[in-house]
N, C-alpha and C positions, 0 to 999 in steps of 0.2 A: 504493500500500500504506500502509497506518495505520503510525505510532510507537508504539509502548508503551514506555514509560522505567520504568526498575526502580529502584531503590534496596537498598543492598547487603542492609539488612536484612530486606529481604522476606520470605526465607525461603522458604517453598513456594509464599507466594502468587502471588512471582514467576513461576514455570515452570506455577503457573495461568493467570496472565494472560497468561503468552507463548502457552501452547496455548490459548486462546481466540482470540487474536490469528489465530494460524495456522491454525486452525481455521476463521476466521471468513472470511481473504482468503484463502487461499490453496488454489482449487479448481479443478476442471477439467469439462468437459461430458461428463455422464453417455455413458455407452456402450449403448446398446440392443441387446442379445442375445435370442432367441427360441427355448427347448429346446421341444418338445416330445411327446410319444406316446401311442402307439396307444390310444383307451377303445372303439371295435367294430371288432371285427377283420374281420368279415363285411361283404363289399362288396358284396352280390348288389343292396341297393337303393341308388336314388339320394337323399340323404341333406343336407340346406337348412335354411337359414334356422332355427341353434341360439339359444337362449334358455338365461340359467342363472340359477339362486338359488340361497345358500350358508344351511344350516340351523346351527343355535348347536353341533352339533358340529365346523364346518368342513368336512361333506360338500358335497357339488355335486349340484343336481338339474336335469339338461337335457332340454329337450324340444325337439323337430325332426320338420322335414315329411318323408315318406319316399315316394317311391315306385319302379319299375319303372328298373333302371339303363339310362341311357341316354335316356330321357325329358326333354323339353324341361319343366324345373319350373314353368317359369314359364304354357304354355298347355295342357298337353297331359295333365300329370298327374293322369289319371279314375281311375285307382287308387290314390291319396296314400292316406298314415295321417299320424297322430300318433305318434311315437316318444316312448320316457322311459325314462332311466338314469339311476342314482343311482351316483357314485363319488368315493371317499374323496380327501382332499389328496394324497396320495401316487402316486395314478391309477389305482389296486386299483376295477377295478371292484363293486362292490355289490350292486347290482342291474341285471342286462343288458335289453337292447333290450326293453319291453313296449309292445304295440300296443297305442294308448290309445281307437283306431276300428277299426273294421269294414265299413263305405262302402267299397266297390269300385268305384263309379263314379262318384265326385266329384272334384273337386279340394279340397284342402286350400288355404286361403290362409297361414294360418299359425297358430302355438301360442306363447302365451307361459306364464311360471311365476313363482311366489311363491312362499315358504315362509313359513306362519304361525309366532304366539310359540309353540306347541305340536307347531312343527317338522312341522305336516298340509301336506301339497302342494298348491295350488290351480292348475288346468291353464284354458285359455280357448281356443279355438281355433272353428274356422267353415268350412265349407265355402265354394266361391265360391257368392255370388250366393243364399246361402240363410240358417239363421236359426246364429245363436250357442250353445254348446256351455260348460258347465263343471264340473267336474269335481274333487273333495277326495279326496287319497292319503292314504295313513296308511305310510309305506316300515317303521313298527316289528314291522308284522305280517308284513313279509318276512323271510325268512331272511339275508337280506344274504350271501350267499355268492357271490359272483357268477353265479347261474343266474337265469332270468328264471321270474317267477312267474306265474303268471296272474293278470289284471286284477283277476278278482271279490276276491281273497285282499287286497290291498291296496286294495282300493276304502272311503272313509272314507266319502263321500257319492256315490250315485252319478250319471250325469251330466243334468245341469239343462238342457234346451232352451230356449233366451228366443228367441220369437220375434220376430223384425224385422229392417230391415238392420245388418247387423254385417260389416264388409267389414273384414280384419285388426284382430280384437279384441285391445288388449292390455288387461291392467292392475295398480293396486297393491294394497298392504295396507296401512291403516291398525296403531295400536297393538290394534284389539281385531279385527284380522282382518277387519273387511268389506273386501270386494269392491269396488272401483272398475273400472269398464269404460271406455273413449275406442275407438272402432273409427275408422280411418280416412275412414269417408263419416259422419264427425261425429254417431254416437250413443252415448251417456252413457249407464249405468245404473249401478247400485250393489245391490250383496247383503253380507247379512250373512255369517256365519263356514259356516253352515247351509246358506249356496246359498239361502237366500228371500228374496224380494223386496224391497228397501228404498226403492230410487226406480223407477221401470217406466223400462224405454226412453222416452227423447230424444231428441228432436234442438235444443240449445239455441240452436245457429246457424244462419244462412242458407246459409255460404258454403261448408264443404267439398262438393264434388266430384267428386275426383278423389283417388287414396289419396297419390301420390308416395314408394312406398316408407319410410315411416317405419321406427322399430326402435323409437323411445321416444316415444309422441307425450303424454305425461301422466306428471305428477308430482302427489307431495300435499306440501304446508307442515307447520308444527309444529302450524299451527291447523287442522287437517283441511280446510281448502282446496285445490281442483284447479284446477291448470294444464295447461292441455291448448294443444297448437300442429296447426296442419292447412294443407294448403294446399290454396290459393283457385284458383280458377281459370279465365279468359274464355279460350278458345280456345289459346293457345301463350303468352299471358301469366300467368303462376305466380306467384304471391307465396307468403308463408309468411303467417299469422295466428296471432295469442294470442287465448288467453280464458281467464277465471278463473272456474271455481263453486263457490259453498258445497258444500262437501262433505255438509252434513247434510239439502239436499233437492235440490239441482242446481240451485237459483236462480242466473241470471246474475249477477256481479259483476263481471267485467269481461264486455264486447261483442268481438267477433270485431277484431281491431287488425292491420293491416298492419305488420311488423315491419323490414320491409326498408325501409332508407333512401337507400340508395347506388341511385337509379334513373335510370338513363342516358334511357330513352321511351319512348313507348311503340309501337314499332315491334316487330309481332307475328310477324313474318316469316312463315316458309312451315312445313311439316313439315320440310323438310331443314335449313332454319336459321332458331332462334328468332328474329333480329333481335338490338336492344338491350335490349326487354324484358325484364326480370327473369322469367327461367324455371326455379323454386326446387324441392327435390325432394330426400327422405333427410334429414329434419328431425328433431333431438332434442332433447328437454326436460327437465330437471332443474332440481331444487330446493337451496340450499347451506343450510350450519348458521344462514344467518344469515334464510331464505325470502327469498334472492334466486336472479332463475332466471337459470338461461343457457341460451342456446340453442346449436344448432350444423343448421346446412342448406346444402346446395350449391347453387349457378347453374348456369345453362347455356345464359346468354345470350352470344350469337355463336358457338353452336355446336349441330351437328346434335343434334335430339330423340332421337335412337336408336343417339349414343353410348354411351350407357350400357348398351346392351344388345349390341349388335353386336359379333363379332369382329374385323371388319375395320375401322370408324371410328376415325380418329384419336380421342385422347385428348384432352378440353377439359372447361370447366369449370373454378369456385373453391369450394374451402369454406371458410365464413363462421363466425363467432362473433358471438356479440351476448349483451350482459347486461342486465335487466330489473331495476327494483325495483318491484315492484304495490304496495307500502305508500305511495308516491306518489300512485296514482287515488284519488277518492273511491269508488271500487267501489260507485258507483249503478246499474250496469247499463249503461251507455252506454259504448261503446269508450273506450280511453283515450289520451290524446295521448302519441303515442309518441318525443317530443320530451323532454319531461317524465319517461317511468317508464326511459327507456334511461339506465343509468347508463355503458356502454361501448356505444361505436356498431359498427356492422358492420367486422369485423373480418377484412378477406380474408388465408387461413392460406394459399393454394395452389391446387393440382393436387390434383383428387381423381378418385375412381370410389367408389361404393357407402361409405356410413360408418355406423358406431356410435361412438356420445358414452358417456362415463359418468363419474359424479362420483368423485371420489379425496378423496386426504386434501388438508388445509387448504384445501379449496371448490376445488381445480383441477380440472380438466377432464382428460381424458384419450380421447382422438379416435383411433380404427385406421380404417381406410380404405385401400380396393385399388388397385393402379395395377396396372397388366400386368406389373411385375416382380415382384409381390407383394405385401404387406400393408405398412405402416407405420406409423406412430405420434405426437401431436404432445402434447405437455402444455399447456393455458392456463392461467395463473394466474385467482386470482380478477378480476384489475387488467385482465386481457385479453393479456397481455402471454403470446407463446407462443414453444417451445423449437422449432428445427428441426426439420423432419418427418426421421425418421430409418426406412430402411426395415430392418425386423426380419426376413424371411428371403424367400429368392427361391425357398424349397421349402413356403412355409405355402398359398397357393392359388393354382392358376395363372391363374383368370379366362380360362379360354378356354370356359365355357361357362356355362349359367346355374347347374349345382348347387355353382359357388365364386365367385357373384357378391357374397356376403356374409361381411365379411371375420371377423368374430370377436362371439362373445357373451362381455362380460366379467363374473367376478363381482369383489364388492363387494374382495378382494384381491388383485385383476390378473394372474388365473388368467382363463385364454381357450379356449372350445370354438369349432370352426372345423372345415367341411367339409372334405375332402381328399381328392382322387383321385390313387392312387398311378401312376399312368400316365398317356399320350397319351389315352388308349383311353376315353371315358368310359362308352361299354356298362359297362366292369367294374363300376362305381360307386364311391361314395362314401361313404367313415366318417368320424366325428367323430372328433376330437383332439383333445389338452387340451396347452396349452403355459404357460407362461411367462415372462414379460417382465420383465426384470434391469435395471434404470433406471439401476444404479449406485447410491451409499451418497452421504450428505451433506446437512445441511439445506438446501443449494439444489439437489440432484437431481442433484451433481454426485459424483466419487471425493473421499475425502478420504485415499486417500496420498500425496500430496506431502505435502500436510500436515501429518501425524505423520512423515515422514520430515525434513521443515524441524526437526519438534519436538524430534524428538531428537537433532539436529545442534546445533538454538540451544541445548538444552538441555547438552551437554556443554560445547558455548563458555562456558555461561555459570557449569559450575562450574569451570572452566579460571581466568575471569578471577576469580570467587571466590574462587579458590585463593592467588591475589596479592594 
């Protein structure tokens, strides 16, 4: 603990500087608490893989794959839709469940969401194995009352077919609302606010082939540059890759980079077990205040391929961290020595199952991720340097089937949508929730009552000796 030395005629400054002092040492590690409830009370469908974005009045706009309860989401759902609700901080919903398709006999892969500066919705989503979808809301033309309106009534632009492969589309928004797309089998495109054309689908890499569940696989910088991450893949050997493009036509700036450094061999093992191989998968990408990125992806080398899906497989696997500076490469187009732009090397955090990454305040990280007991939590500083993974409720997803194999969508103030099946039974289905996660109060993430309790103990001492 520090000294602070007073002198009697301090004055106030003094019980400044004591409570600074105490303020400063004397904390404790934050507590992770997880409330949360019901935003669709209706559970007839089975309800996956939520996305959210928070509009300039603090509402939330989620969208989710939906289809037939009981349905295996991940192969089987020929009947998916697109779901979207719109509900207020408080969890008044707004606008209820609107079906944002129509396809009865596709599978949905997934839907992401933005909200532009003019608070319009921007929806992406794709069937499997067919072309890309997108779509502009306007939620001011709804009643906002919680009844669900029909599509056309809120429809701002309506939906843009792009054809090509788009195998889980996500993407961002620039300041003037264009469109940026990164789909997991590695193609790019970009639209304007209007949904037309700006760059035509891409493919600027060789090497995705394969999706490995992403949630974030692209960010954009302050200089309208994209960072997109994908992983590679020969046979049961997985890596993860970076690449950077001009935002303003998709020109390469960085080349496709193997990010993974911690590589034990290249021993591919079987389907039942990777080997040593690095076998990477559930990969996120973010940009900080400073356009440095960080990454976050699991392994799953030395352990069975179809843990991650299975009920019955033991639990295995690490998730990783790694941080990036691309102001480093000469960004000529040619891969970049990953020796050079990693500013923090791979960073093994744990035990995981199924994760989403997302940026916080002061460039931290904040990573939820499922284990079979439930959902958990882990903060990384910008330094790389992370707080105990701390498990936030053993009632938020049980992972005993695919429609709660996705632990949470967070928005930009650590308000989280998250599938939930109220029973064993998963026929009944599956609603979304909205919860919240209570980190604790303190500049380092920690409680700061002992602290004001030290304060106002030194503080009577110290008019006590005053007093003499």
């Amino acid at each position: 603990m520090s000294i602070t030395t007073f002198k009697r005629s301090s004055g106030s400054l003094m019980l400044a500087a004591f409570a600074a002092a105490a303020l400063t040492t004397w904390t404790v590690p934050a507590s992770a608490e997880l409330s949360f409830s019901d935003i669709s009370a209706d559970t007839a469908f089975a309800r996956d893989r939520p996305q959210v974005a928070k509009d300039s009045d603090g509402n939330y706009h989620i969208v989710y794959r939906m289809g037939t309860a009981g349905d295996n989401i991940n192969s089987s759902m020929t009947g998916s839709n697109v779901g979207y609700m719109m509900v207020a901080q408080n969890g008044d919903v707004l606008i209820d469940e609107v079906k944002l398709t129509t396809d009865g006999t596709q599978n949905i892969n997934s839907a992401d969401v933005e909200v532009g500066s003019d608070d319009k919705v921007y929806v992406s989503f794709s069937f499997r194995g067919t072309n890309m979808s997108l779509i502009k809301l306007d939620p001011s033309l709804a009643p906002q009352d919680g009844t669900a309106p029909a599509l056309g009534t809120i429809t701002d632009v309506a939906e843009v077919v792009v054809t090509g492969s788009f195998d889980h589309p996500f993407i961002e928004l620039d300041d003037t609302d264009n469109v940026y797309i990164w789909s997991h089998d590695g193609t790019f495109a970009k639209y304007d606010s209007a949904l037309a054309s700006v760059v035509a689908p891409t493919s600027p890499f060789t090497g995705p082939n394969n999706n490995g569940h992403s949630t974030s696989p692209i960010a954009l910088d302050s200089d309208g540059n994209v960072h997109v991450v994908f992983q590679d893949c020969d046979a049961n050997l997985c890596t993860v890759s970076y690449g950077m493009l001009d935002g303003a036509d998709g020109t390469v700036l960085i080349d496709q980079t193997n990010v993974i450094t911690d590589v034990l061999s290249t021993d591919q093992g079987s389907q039942t077990d990777v080997g040593d191989a690095p076998h990477a998968a559930h990969y996120n990408i973010m940009v900080d205040s400073k356009d440095k990125v960080s990454l976050v992806w699991v392994d799953k080398r030395n352990t069975p391929i179809w843990d991650d899906y299975c009920t019955v497989c033991a639990s295995g696997g690490t998730l990783y961290f790694a941080k990036l500076d691309p102001s480093l490469d000469d960004q000529d187009g040619s891969a970049a020595d990953m020796t050079v732009i990693k500013t923090v090397d791979d960073v093994a955090l744990g035990p995981y199952k199924y994760v989403q990454a997302y940026m916080g305040k002061n460039d931290s990280v904040n990573i939820f991720f499922g284990q079979r007991g439930g959902m958990s939590h882990i903060r990384v500083s910008g330094s790389g340097k992370a707080t105990p993974a701390v498990l936030l409720s053993t009632n938020a997803v049980g992972f005993t089937s695919w429609n709660k194999h996705y632990p949470a969508a967070m928005a930009n103030d650590g308000r989280l949508f998250w599938p939930m099946v109220d029973n064993a039974d998963d026929a009944a289905g599956s609603k979304i929730v909205m919860g919240k996660v209570s980190l604790g109060g303190g500049g380092g993430g920690g409680s700061t009552a002992p602290a004001l309790l030290l304060l106002v103990m030194g503080a009577a001492a110290l008019r006590r000796r005053m007093a003499h």
